[in-house]
C-alpha positions as CSV (number, residue, x, y, z in Angstrom):
1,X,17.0,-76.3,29.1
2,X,17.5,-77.8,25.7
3,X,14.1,-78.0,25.1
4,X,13.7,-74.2,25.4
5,X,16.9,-74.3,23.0
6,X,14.8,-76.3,20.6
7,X,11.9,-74.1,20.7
8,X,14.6,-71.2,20.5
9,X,15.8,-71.9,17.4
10,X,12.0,-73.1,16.1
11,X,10.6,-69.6,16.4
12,X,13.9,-68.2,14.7
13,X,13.7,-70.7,11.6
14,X,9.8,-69.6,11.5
15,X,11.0,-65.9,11.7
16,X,13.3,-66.1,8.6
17,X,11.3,-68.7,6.4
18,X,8.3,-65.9,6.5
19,X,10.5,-62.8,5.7
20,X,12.0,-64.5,3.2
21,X,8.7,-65.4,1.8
22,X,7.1,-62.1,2.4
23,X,10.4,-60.5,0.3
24,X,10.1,-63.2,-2.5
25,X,6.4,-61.8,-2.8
26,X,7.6,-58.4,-3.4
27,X,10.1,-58.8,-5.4
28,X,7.4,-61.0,-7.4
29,X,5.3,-58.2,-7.5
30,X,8.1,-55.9,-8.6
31,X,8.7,-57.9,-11.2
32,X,5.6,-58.0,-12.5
33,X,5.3,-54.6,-12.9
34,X,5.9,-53.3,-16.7
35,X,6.6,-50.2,-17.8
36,X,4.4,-48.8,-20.3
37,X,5.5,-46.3,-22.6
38,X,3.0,-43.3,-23.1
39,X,2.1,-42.1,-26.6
40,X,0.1,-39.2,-27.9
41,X,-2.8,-40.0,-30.4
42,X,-5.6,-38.5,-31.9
43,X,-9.3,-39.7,-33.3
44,X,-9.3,-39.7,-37.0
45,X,-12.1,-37.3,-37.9
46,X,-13.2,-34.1,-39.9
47,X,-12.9,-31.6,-37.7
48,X,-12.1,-28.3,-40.7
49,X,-13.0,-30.3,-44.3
50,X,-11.9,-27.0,-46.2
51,X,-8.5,-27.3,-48.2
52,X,-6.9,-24.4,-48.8
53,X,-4.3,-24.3,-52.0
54,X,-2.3,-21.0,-52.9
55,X,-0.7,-20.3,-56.1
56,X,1.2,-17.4,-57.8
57,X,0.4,-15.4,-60.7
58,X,0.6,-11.4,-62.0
59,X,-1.6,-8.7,-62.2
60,X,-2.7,-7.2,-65.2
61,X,-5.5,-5.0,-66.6
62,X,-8.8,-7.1,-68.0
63,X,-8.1,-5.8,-71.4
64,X,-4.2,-5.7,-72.6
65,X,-3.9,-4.3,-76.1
66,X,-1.2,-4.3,-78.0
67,X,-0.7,-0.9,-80.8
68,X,0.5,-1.0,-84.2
69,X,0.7,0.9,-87.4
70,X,-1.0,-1.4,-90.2
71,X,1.1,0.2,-92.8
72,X,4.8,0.6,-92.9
73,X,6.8,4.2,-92.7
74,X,9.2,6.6,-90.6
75,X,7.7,7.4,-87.5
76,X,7.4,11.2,-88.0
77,X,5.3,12.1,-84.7
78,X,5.0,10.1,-81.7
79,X,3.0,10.8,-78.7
80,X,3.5,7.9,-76.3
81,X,5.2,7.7,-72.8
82,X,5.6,5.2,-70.1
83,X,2.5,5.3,-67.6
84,X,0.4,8.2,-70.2
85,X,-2.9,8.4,-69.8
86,X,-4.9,7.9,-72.9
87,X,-8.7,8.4,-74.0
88,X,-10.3,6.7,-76.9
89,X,-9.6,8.4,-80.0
90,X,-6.7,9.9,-79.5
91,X,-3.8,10.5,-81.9
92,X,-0.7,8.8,-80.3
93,X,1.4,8.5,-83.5
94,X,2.0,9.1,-87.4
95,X,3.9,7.7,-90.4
96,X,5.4,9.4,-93.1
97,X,3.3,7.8,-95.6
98,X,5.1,8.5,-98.4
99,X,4.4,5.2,-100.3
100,X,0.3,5.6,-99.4
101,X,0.8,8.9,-100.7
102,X,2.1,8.1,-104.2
103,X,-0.2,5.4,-104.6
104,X,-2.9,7.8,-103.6
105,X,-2.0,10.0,-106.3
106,X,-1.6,7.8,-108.8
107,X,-5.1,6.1,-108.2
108,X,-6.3,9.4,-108.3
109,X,-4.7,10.5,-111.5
110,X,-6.2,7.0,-112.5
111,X,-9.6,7.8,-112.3
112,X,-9.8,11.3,-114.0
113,X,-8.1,9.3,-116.9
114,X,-10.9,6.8,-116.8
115,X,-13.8,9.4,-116.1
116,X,-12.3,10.8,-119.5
117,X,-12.6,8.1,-120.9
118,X,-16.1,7.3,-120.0
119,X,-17.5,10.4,-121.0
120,X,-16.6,9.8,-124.3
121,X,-17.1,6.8,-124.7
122,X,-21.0,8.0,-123.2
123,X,-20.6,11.0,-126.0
124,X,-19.8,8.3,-128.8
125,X,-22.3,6.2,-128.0
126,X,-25.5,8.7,-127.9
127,X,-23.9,10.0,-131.1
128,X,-24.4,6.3,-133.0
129,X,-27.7,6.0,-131.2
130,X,-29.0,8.9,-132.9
131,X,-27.6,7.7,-136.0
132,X,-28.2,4.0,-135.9
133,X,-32.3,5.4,-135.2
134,X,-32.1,7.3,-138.3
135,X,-30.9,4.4,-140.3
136,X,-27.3,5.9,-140.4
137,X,-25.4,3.7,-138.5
138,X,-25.4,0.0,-138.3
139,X,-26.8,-2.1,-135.4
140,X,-23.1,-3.9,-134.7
141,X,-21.6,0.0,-134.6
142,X,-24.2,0.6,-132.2
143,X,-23.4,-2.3,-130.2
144,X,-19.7,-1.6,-130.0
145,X,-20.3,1.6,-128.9
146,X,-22.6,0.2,-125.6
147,X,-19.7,-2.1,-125.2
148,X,-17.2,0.7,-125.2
149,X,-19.2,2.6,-122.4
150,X,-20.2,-0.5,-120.6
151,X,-15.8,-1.1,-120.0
152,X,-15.4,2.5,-119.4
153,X,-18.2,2.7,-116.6
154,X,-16.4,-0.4,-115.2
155,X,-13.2,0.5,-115.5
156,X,-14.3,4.1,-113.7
157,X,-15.7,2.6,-110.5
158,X,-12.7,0.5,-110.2
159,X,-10.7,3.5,-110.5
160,X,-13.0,5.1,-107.2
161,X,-12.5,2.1,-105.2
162,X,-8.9,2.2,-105.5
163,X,-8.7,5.9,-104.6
164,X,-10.6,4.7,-101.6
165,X,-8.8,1.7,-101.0
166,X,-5.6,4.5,-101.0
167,X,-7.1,6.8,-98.6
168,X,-7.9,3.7,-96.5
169,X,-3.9,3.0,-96.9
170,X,-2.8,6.6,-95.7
171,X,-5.1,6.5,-93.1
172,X,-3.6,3.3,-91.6
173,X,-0.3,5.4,-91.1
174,X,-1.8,7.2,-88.5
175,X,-2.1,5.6,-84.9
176,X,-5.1,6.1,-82.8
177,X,-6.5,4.6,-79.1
178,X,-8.8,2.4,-79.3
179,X,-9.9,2.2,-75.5
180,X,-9.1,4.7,-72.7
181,X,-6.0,3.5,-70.3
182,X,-2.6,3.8,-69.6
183,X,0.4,2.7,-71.4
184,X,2.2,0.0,-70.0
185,X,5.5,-0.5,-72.4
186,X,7.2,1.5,-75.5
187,X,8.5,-0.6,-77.8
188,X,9.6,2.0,-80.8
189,X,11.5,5.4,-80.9
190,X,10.5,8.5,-82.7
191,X,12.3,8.3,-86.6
192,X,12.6,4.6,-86.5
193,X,11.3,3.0,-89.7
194,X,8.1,1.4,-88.8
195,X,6.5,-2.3,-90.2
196,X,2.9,-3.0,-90.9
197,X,1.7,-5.0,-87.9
198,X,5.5,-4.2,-85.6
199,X,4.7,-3.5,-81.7
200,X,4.6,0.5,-80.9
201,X,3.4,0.3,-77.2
202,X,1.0,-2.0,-74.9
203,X,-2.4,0.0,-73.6
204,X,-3.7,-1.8,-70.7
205,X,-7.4,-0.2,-71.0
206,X,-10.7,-1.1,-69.0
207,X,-11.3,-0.9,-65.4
208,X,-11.4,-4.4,-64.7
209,X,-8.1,-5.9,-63.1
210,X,-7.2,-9.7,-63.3
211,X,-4.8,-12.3,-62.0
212,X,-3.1,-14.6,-64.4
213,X,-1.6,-18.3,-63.1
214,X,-1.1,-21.3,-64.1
215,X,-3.0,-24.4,-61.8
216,X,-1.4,-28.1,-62.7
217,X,-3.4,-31.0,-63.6
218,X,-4.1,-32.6,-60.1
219,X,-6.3,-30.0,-59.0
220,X,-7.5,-28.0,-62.2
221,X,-10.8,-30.4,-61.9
222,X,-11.2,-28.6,-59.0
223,X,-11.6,-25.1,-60.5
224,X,-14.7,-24.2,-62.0
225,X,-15.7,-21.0,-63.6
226,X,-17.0,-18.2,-60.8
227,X,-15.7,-19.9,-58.2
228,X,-15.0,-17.3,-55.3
229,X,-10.8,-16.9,-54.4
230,X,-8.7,-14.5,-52.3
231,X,-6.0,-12.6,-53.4
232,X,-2.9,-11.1,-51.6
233,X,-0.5,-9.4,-52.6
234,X,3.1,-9.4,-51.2
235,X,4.1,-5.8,-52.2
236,X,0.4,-4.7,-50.0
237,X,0.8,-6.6,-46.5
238,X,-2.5,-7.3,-44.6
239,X,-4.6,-6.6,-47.0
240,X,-7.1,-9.2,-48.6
241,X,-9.0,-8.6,-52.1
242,X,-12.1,-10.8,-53.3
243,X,-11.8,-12.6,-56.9
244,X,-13.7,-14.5,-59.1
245,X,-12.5,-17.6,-61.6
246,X,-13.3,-15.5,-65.1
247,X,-11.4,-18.1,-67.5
248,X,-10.3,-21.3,-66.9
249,X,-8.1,-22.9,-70.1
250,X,-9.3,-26.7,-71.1
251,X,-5.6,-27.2,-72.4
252,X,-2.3,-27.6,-71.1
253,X,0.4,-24.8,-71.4
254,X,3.3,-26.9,-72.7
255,X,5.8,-24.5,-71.8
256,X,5.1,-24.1,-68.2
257,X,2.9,-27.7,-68.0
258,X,0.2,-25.7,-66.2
259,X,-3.2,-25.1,-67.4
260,X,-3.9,-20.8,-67.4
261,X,-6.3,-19.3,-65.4
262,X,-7.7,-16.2,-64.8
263,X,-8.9,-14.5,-62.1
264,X,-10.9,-11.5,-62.1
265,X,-11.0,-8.9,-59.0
266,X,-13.9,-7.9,-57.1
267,X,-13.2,-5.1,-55.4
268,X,-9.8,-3.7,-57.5
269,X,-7.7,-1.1,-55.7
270,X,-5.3,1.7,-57.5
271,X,-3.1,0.5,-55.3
272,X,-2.6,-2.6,-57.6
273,X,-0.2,-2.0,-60.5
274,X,-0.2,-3.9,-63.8
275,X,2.5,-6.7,-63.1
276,X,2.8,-6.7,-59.3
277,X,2.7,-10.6,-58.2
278,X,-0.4,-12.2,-56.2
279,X,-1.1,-15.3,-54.7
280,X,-4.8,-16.4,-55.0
281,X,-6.0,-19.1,-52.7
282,X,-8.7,-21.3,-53.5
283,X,-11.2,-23.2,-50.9
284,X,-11.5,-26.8,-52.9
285,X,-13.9,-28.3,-50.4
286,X,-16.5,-26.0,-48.5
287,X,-18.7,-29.9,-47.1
288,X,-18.3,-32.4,-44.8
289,X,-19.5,-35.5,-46.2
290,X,-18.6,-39.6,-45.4
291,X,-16.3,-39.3,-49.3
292,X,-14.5,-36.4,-48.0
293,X,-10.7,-37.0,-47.6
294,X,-8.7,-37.7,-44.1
295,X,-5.8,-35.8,-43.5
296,X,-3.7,-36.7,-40.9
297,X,-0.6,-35.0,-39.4
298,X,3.0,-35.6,-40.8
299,X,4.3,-36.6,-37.8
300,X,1.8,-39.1,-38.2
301,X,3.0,-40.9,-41.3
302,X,6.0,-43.3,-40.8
303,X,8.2,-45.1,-43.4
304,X,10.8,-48.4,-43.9
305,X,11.4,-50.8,-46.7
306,X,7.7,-52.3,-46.7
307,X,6.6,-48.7,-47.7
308,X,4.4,-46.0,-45.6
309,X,2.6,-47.0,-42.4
310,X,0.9,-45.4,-38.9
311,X,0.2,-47.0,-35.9
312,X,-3.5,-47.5,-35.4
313,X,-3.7,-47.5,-30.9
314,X,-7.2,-49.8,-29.8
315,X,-7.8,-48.4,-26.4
316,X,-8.0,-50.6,-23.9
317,X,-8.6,-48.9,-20.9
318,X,-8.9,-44.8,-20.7
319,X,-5.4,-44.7,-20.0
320,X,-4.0,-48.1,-22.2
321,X,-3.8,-49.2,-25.5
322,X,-2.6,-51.4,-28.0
323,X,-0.6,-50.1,-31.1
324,X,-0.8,-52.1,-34.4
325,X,1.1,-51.1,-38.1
326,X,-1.3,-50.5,-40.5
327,X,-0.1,-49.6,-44.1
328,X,-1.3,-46.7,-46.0
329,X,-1.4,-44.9,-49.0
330,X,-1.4,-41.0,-49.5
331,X,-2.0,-38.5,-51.9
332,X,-1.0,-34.3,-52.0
333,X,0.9,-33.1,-48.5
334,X,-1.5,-30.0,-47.6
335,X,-0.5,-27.1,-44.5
336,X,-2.4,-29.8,-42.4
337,X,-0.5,-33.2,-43.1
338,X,-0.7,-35.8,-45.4
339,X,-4.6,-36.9,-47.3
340,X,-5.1,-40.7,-47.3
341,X,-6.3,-42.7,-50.1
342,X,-6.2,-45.8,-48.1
343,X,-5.4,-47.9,-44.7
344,X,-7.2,-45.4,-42.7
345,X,-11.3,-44.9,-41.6
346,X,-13.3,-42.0,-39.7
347,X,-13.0,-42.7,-36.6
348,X,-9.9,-45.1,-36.0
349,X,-7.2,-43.8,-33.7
350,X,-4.0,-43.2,-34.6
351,X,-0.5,-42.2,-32.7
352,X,0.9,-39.2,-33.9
353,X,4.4,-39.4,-32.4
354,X,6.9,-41.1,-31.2
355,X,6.9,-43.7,-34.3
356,X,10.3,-45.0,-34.4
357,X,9.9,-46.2,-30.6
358,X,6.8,-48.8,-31.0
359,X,6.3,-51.7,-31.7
360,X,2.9,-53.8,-33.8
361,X,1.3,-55.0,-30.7
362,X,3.2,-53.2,-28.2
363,X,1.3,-51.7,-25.3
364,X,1.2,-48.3,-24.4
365,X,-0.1,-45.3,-21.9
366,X,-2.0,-43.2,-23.7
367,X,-1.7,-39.6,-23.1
């Protein structure tokens, strides 16, 4: 009987010494188990190598011209309104010209005195030529005469080109278009007394219709003459116009710190008013090629007190990886992230979220 005991309480010790093992195993296993935290990443690649960069400028007729009077007067007659119509050669104003007109007459009286005077001196002198050939006159009376006509003569065509130079004068007192177009501003009222050279109005003329803006220096490289653009306008939803690069300035606008450009239209509209804002857009890079630059998402990029990073994942598996900091340096923040200068190569991996959360070396599930 107490051997059965024995055996009993064997078989019972055997029984709990292997679920206790069997339990230590799992919980072994359990513990061995680590949770890996997933992280979304992406292949650094060119997939689109165009950049697109918009920037704001104003409409305005390809030929601006601004009118003036080149002599000085009352404004007498004045036939210029906002948004006119003009053609070439047309009379859109007219100063009293009563200084011109004095002088005019007084260059004029000018001349008859010195055409009288040069006709006799011309009558003197053939009258001592036919004396000093008869031996009645002397050769130095005949030589003062041909003096006497030669400064009469002179003095008589100085006296027409001043009568002309007069007429010139009142003719300056009366304003006419140069090109065909339509005014744009008004500057002066009828009866105001007018200066030589003093803004009347502003013609915007020509059919031609340009953009003017103003690019800064870290992409005006970038910009070459006839380079293709599109233009929107804000005030014209939807609607997308063709341009060309006409001008672009080699020198710096210090006022605004921006170099001027201009763009000329392709396919101008009458929609498009003289003034209305634009933005033009311009493609910088059209090919892929190994020197083109990676641009990576924002969410991409992190940042602490050793400076800017991202977390380069080396798959391990096709569902683990390995994350490691890599420092970087960037450039211009575009619509489509941030373009490195350095830290990154085509073709590394990077994790694009999630940032503050790893870890260098930490492993992940990649997702």
């Amino acid at each position: 009987m107490i051997s059965k005991f024995k055996k009993s309480g064997y078989l019972m010790i055997m029984f709990l010494l292997t679920v206790m093992l069997l339990t230590s195993c799992k919980e072994e296993k359990k513990q061995e188990k680590v949770y890996l935290r997933p992280v979304a990443y992406q292949k650094v690649e060119i997939t689109n190598n165009k950049l697109t960069r918009t920037f704001s400028g104003t409409a305005q007729t390809g030929k601006v011209i601004t009118l003036s009077f080149r002599a000085s007067g009352i404004l007498t007659q004045f036939n210029i309104q906002l948004g006119q119509s003009v053609e070439k050669g047309q009379l859109l104003g007219t100063l009293d010209n009563v200084e011109s007109r004095l002088n005019h007459e007084r260059a004029i009286s000018a001349l008859n005195s010195d055409e009288s005077q040069m006709n006799t001196a011309k009558s003197n002198l053939d009258r001592v030529r036919a004396l000093y050939e008869k031996g009645g006159s002397s050769l130095s009376d005949y030589e003062s005469a041909k003096n006497t006509y030669k400064t009469a003569v002179a003095a008589y065509e100085s006296s027409i080109r001043s009568v002309e130079i007069q007429e010139e004068q009142i003719r300056y007192g009366y304003l006419y278009a140069p090109e065909g177009g339509t005014i744009s501003q008004v500057e002066v009222e009828i009866d105001e007394n007018i200066s030589a050279g003093q803004p009347i109005a502003v013609l915007n003329a020509g059919e031609d219709m340009e953009i003017l803006l103003g690019l800064p220096e870290s992409i005006i490289n970038r910009v070459k003459k006839n380079m293709e653009v599109n233009i929107s306008f804000p005030s014209l939803p939807n609607k997308i116009y063709k341009g060309i690069v006409y001008e672009v300035s080699p020198s710096i606008n210090r006022e605004e710190a921006t170099y001027p450009v201009s763009v000329r239209m392709v396919n101008p509209s009458e929609e498009i008013k003289s003034g209305m804002a634009a933005n033009v857009s311009f493609d910088f890079l059209s090919e892929q090629s190994e020197n083109s630059p990676i641009i990576i998402p924002a969410s991409a990029v992190g940042e602490d007190e050793n400076g800017h990073f991202v977390f380069v994942v080396e798959t391990k598996s096709e569902t683990t990886g390995v994350v490691s900091r890599r420092a970087i340096s960037f450039g211009e923040l575009t619509a489509r992230g941030f373009e490195i200068k350095h830290g990154l190569s085509h073709g590394d991996h990077i994790a694009i979220a999630g940032l503050q959360t790893l870890l260098d070396g930490q492993e992940v599930k990649l997702k």
